[in-house]
Each structure stands twice: as structure tokens, then as C-alpha cells.
C-alpha positions in Angstrom: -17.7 6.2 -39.4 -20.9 4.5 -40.6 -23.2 6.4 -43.8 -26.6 6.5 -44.4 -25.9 4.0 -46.8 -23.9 1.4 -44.8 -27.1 1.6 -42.2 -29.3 0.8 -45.7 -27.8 -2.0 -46.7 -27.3 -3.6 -43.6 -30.3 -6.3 -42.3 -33.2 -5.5 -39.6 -31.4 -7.7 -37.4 -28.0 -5.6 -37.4 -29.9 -2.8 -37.1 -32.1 -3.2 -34.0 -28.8 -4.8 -32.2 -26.9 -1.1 -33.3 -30.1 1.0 -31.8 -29.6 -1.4 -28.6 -26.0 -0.7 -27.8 -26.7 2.8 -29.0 -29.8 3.5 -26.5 -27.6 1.5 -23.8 -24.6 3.7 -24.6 -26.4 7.0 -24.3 -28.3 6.0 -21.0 -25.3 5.1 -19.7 -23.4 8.4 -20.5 -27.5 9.9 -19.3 -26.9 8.3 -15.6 -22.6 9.3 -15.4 -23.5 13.0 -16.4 -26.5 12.3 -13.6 -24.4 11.7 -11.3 -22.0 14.2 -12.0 -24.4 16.9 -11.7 -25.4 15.2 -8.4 -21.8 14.8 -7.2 -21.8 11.4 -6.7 -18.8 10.8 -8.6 -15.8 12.9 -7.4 -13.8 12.8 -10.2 -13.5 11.2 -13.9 -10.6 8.9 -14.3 -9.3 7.4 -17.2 -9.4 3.7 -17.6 -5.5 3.3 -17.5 -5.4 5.9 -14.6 -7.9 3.4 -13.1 -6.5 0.3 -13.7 -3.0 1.6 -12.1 -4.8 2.9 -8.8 -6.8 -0.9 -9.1 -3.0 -2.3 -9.0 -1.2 0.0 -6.8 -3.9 -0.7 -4.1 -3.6 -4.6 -4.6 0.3 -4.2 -4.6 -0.2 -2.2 -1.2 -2.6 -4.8 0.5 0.7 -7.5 -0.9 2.9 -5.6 1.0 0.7 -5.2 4.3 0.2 -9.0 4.0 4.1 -9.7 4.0 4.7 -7.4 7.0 2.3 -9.3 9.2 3.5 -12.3 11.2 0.9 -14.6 13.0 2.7 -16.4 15.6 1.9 -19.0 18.5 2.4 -18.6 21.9 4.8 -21.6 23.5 5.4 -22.1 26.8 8.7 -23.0 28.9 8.8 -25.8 31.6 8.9 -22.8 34.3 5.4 -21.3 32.7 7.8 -18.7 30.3 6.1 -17.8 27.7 8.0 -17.6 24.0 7.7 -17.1 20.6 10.2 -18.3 18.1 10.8 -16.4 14.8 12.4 -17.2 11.2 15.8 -15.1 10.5 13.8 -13.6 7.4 10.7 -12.9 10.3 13.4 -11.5 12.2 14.7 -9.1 9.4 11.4 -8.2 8.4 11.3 -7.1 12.1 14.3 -5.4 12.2 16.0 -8.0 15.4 18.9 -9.9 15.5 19.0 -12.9 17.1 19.6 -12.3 21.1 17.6 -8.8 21.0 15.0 -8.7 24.0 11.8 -7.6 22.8 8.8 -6.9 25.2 5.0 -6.9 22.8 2.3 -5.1 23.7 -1.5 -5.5 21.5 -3.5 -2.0 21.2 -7.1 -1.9 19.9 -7.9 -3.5 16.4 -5.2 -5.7 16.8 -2.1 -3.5 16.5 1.2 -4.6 17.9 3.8 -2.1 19.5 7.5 -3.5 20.1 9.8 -2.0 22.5 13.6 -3.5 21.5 16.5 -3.8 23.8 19.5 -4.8 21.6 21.8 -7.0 22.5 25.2 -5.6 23.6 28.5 -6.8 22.5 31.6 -6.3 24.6 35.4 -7.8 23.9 
């Protein structure tokens, strides 16, 4: 904690930069409390509360990324159309190699699958 005599001795200089951040500081904490009162900000949040939502979300949109699979149409000699997959695109999908799998595209670009798995017999 600064004294009245620490602010004495120190220069003009130091001085008007301290009443700068000060005034800043408290306009700051003015327009926060603003808003609260307003109820434009929902609730307060720590910074390290913050930071971890910030991270969790990024981690989320990761995942999301990983889970999506762009693919190119290919086309047989009879005009059969194909797609060819990875075995790790095909784990991420939950197939097996053999499965028949019918796609079907909804609105905003979401993908349905119906599976038929293969069937093993001896």
C-alpha cells in the first residue's frame, strides 16, 4: 500500500501516469457496475473460471472438427456411386469394413446414417 509520503517523493511524471490508470481503473469498474445494473452482463466470472470455459469451448470445437469427415463422391464404370473411407474414418464411424451404409443430408448440412452390418455365418 502506497503513503502519502511515497506519492510525495515520487516525480510529476509518476504521478500523472498513477492518476491515469487510476481514472481508467475506476471508469472501467463505473461502466461493469453500469452494466450490471442494466443487466447486460449475466453473471461475474472469475478470470480462471473464464479462461477454463475459453478452453473447454476450444477443446469442444477440436473435437467437433475430428468427428467430421469431408469425402468425395467416385463413380464406378456402371455409374455406382462410392465413397472410400480410412479404417480410423471407419472407427470414428462406428463400421467395419463390409457394412452397407445408405447417407442421407438434412438441412444445414447434417448427415444421417442408416447401417446394415455385415453378417457372418460358418
Amino acid at each position: 500500500m502506497m503513503t502519502r509520503i511515497d506519492m510525495k517523493m515520487m516525480s510529476s511524471k509518476k504521478l500523472r501516469e498513477l492518476r491515469s490508470l487510476i481514472r481508467k481503473e475506476l471508469d472501467s469498474r463505473a461502466e461493469i457496475g453500469q452494466e450490471l445494473e442494466d443487466g447486460g452482463i449475466k453473471e461475474w466470472v472469475s478470470a480462471t473460471e473464464w479462461s477454463a470455459r475459453i478452453q473447454k469451448e476450444k477443446e469442444e470445437k477440436e473435437e467437433e472438427k475430428k468427428t467430421q469427415i469431408v469425402k468425395e463422391v467416385k463413380e464406378k464404370g456402371d455409374g455406382e456411386l462410392y465413397l472410400e473411407f480410412t479404417k480410423d474414418e471407419l472407427d470414428m464411424l462406428g463400421l467395419e469394413t463390409g457394412d452397407s451404409v445408405e447417407w442421407m443430408e438434412l438441412d444445414e448440412g447434417e448427415v444421417w446414417k442408416k447401417v446394415t452390418k455385415k453378417k457372418w455365418s460358418i
